[in-house]
N, C-alpha and C positions, 0 to 999 in steps of 0.2 A: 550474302550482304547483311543480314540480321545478323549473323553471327559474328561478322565487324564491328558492326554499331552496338552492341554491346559488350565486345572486349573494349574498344574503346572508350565505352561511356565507366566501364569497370575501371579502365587505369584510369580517369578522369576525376575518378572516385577514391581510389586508394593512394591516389597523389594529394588530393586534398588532406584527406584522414592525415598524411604524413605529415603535410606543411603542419596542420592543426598541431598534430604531437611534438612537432619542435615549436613549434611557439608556446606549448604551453610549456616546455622545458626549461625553453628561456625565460620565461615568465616566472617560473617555480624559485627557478635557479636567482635570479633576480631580486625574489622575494627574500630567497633565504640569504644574503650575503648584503642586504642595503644596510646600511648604519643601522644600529638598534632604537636611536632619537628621531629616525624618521616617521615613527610610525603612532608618535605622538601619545600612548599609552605610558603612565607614569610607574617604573618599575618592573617595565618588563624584560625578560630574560631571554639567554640564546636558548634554550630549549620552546618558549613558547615560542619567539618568533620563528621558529621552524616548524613549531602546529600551523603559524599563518598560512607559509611558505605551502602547507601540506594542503590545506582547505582551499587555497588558490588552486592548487593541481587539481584537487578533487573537483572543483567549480568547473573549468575550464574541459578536463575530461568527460564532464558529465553531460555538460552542454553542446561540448561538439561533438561527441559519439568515436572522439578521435581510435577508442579501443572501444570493446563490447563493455557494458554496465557492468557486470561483476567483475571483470576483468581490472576494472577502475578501484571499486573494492578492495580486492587483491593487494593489490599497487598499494592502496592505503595503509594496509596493515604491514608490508611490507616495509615499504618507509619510517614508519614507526617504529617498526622495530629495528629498523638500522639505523634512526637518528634519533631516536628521544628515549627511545628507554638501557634500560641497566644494564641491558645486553648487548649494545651497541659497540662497534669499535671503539677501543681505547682512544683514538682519536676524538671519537665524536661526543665522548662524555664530559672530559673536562674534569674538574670540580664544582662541586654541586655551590658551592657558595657565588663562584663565575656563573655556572651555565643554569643553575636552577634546578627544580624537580625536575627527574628524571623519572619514566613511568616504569612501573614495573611488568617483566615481558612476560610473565604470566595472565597480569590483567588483559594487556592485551590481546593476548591467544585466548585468553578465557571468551571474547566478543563469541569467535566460532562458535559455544557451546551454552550462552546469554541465555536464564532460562527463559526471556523471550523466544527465542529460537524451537527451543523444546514445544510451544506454544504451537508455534508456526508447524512445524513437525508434523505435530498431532492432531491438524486440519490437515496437511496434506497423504496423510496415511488413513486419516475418513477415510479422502475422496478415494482415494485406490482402492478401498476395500471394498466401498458402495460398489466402483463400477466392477470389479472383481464380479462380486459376488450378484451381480444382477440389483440390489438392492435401489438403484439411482434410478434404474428404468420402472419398477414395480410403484415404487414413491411417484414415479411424473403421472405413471397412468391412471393411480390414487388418486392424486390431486389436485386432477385437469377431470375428472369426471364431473363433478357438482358442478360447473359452468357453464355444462351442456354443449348445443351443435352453435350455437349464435355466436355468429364473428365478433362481435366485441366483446362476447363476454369471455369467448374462448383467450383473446388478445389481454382481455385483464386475466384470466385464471395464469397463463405464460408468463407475465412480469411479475407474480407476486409470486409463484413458483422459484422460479429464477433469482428472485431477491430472498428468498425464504433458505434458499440450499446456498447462494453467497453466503449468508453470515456465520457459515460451520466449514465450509468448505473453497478453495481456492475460486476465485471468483473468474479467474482463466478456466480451470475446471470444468465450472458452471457450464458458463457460456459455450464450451468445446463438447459437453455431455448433452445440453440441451439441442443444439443444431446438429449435432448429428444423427439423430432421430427423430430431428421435425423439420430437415430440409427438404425430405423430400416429400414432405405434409405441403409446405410453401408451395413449391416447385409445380403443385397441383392445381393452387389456384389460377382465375386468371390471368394473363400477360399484361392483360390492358389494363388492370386494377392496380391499384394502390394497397391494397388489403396484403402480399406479401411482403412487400416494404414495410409495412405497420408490423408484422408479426418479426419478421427477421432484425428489425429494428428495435424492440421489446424485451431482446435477448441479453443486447449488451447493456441496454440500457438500467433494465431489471438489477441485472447484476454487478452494476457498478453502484449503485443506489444501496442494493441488498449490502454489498459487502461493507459500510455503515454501519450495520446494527450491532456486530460484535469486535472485540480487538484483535480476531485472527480474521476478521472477515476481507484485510487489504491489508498490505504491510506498513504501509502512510498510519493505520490504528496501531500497530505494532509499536512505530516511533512512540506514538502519542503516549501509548499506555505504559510502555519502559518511563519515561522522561518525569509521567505523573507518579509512579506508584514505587520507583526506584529507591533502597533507602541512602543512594547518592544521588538522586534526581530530588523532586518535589516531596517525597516518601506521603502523599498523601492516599488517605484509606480508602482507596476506588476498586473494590471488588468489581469480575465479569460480569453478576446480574446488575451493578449500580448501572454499567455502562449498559447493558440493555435493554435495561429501566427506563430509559429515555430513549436511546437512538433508535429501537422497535418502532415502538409508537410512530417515533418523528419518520423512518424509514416508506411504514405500510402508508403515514400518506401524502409522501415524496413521490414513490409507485404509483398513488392512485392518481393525482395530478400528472404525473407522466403519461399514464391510459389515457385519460383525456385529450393530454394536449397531441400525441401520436394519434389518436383514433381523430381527429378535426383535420389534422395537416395529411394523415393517407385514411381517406375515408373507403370502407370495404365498396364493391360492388356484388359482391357474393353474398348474403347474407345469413349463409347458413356455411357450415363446416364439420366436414365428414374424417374426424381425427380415429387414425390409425397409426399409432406411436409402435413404431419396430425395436426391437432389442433384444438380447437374451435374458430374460426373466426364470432366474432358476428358485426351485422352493427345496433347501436340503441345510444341513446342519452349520454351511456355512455365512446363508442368508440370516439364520437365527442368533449367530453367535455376532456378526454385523450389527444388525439391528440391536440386539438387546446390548451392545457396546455404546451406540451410536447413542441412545436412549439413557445410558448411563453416566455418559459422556456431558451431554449436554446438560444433565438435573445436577452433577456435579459441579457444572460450570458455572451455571444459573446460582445453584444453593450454596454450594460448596464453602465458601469462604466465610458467610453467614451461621448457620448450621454446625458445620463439622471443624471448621479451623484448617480447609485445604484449600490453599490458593489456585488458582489457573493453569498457573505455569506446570504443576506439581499434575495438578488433573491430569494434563496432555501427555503424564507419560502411562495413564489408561491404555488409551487404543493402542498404542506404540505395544505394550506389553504382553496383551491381550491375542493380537491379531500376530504377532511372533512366535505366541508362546502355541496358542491352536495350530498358526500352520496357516493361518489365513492367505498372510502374507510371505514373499518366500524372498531371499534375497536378491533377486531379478527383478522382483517388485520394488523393488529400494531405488531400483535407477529410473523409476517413473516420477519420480519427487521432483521440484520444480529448485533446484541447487543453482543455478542461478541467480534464483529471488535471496535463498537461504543467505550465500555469501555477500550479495549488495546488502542486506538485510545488517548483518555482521561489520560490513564495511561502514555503515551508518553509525552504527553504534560505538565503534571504533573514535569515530568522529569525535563524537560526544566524552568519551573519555579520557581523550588528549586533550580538549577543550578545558574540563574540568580538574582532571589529575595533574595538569603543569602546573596550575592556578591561573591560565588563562583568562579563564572567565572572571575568576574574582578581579582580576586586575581591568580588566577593560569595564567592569560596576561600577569599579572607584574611579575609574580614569574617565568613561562617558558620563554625559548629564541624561541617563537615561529616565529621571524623572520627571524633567521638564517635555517629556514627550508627549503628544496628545494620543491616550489608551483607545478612542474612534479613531484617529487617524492610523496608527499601530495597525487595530485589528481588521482595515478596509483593506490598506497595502500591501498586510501579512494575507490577507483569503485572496486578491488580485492576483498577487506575481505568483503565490501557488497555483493558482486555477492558469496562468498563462504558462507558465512553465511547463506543466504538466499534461499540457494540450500537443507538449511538442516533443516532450522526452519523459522519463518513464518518472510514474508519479511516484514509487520507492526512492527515486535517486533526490527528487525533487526534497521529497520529506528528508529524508537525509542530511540535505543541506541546509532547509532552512531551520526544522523544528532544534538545532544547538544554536544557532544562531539567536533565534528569538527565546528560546529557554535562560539565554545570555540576557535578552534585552528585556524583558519580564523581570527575573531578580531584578535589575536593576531602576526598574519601574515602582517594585514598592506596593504599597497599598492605595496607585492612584488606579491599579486597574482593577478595583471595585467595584465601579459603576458601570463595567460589562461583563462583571461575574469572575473576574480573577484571572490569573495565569492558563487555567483549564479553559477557559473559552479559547485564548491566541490559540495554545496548543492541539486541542482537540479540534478547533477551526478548520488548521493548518490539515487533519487529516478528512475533513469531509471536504474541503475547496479541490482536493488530489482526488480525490471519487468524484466530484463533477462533473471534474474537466476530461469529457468524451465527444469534443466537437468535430475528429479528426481519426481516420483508420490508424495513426499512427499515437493516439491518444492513453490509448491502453489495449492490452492484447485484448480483453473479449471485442471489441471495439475491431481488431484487425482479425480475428475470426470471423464476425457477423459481414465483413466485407470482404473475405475469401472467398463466401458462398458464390458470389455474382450478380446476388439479389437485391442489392442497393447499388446507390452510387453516394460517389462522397458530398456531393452537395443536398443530398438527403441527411445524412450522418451532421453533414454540419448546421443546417437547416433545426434539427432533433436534439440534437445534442449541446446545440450551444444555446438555443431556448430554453430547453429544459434543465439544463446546466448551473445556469444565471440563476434560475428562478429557485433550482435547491438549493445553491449555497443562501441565497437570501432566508431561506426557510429556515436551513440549516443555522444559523449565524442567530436568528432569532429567538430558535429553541434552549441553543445554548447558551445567550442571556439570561433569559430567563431561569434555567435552570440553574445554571453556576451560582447566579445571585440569590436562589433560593438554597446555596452548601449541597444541590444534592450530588451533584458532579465538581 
């Protein structure tokens, strides 16, 4: 009988998915074939209006899940490159005086290989090599000792742990490294207590918070920091330690108000905690060459661009190099990478390049009155629909589609949004409102880790998560006032 009811409820599912994928077909199709004057933009061309046509797929795909996220990606570059760029059927190019810039199909393919990307890379071959080589488990037992046996201090040493290893390392990672050698630490306490809920709750939380503090720490930073530091974006001079010059700080006490407000709403009844963190902890040539990477890694990150004249992007082919060239890593370890994230990653930025490269975006500057916009109204509605969005489908896809969008409507705003610190508040906004939003197992994977365990329920998670949620982006949103209008972001 159970296995009725859920082939049933399965095609009930993939009939939807379907309906979804032809309406957004039709929709697409729709967009791309309406008169070129309907769309009220002065001077614009059949190549852009076919970027529209593309961002409406990508919208509609993204929202209803009708295919997997990266899958959606995929689709984007692919379409690009069979209708807007150089390489497209003779058909679909035209003459460029009729149909407009055409992008070129190299840029495009070049998205896959963004030295954003290389960035992202070079955090997810850390985390392999931490848990490789024992490295992740040695570090938690390090530094979860100085907090002692006391349940809430144990509960704060866990979320600053956890936010400390997000910001170098995949914040899924985190969360999947962290609970699997402290479930069954939870699992110990008691039934009738609220003290494992607090602790298993700590985990995503931590680490959605942690991942904040650096630009490889969530890919929603990734957007952000491409968009700002691009010399076709913003090309503005924001070095990795500028960014965690600020977000640090603002991070560790996001964290500590999150211990707070978890240790009030599941208050322990155990008040003491007998931690025995399990794992294979090895001490041999490959722990040392880890480590002394890991270390190098991160002074590079921090200084690097300052100091030595090495940008970020450049740093992250360190470890990648390093842990190849010892042997650390071996090519079976290449398929533990989270490729996935890589190609929505890639698919985003794709975005952004149709957007720009048609002349898109220049044209919809001139054509909206994006000055006459109020820059508080802007940046309430721009951290709103991200923080809701992203509560309901994945916060990469989410930044993906709004951070071109508002990178649009910024240029075109001018120098009225000074008075909340510039284009880098919307933008960077845009990726802490996407780290907030964890009110929901389905909000972000650490998020739907910590509620695989069995040890929450979801009106815990949303209880936690959307409290604590609301209240960081308000933090967050006010740091970066502040700072923007002080030039240093």
């Amino acid at each position: 009988m159970q296995e009725t009811v859920k082939k049933v409820l399965s095609s009930d599912f993939n009939r939807k998915k379907a309906l979804m994928f032809a309406i957004t077909a039709l929709l697409t199709a729709l967009v791309w074939n309406l008169p070129i004057d309907s769309f009220g933009i002065e001077g614009l061309t059949v190549v852009q209006q076919r970027v529209i046509a593309i961002f409406v797929m990508a919208v509609m795909l993204w929202l209803t899940e009708a295919i997997p996220a990266w899958a959606t990606s995929v689709v984007i570059i692919f379409v690009l490159l069979f209708g807007v760029s150089d390489s497209a059927f003779n058909i679909m190019q035209g003459s460029e005086g009729e149909y407009g810039n055409l992008l070129e199909y190299q840029g495009i393919m070049a998205c896959f290989a963004d030295p954003t990307i290389i960035l992202f890379l070079g955090g997810f071959v850390m985390a392999i090599a931490a848990t490789k080589s024992g490295l992740d488990v040695l570090m938690a037992k390090t530094l979860i000792a100085p907090f002692g046996k006391k349940s809430e201090n144990v509960l704060l040493g866990f979320m600053l742990i956890t936010g400390i290893f997000s910001m170098f390392i995949s914040n899924t990672a985190t969360a999947a490294m962290m609970l699997t050698f402290l479930t069954p630490v939870f699992k110990a306490l008691p039934a009738n207590g609220k003290g494992r809920i607090a602790l298993t709750m700590a985990i995503p939380i931590g680490a959605n918070l942690g991942g904040m503090g650096t630009p490889i720490g969530t890919p929603p930073n990734a957007f952000a920091y491409k968009v700002l530091t691009a010399p076709d974006g913003l090309n503005l001079d924001i070095g990795f330690g500028d960014w965690m010059m600020i977000m640090c700080p603002m991070v560790l006490v996001m964290l500590v108000l999150a211990w707070f407000i978890i240790r009030k709403m599941f208050p322990f009844s155990q008040k003491t905690i007998e931690l025995q963190i399990k794992g294979d902890i090895q001490f041999n040539w490959r722990t040392i060459v880890v480590a002394a990477t890991f270390i190098l890694t991160i002074v590079l990150w921090v200084f690097g661009k300052k100091y030595f004249g090495i940008n970020a992007n450049t740093v992250a082919m360190l470890p990648i190099a390093v842990f190849a060239f010892t042997g650390v890593l071996t090519a079976d370890d290449l398929k533990e990478i989270d490729w996935a994230v890589i190609w929505m990653v890639a698919g985003g930025f794709a975005l952004g390049l149709a957007m720009n490269g048609t002349g898109l975006a220049e044209n919809a500057v001139k054509s909206i009155p994006f000055d006459t916009f109020n820059p508080i109204v802007i940046m309430i509605v721009s951290g709103l629909v991200c923080f809701a969005l992203s509560n309901f489908i994945s916060n990469t896809a989410t930044a993906a589609l709004l951070i071109p969008i508002l990178t649009v409507v910024c240029a075109g705003m001018g120098n009225s949004l000074e008075s909340i610190g510039g284009t880098s508040t919307i933008i960077i906004g845009v990726a802490v409102a996407a780290s907030c939003a964890m009110s929901l197992p389905i909000s972000t994977p650490p998020n739907a880790i910590a509620y695989s365990t069995g040890l929450i329920q979801q009106t815990d998670m949303v209880k936690a998560g959307l409290t604590i949620g609301l209240i960081s982006m308000i933090l967050g949103y006010g740091v970066l006032i502040t700072f923007c209008k002080m030039g240093v972001l």
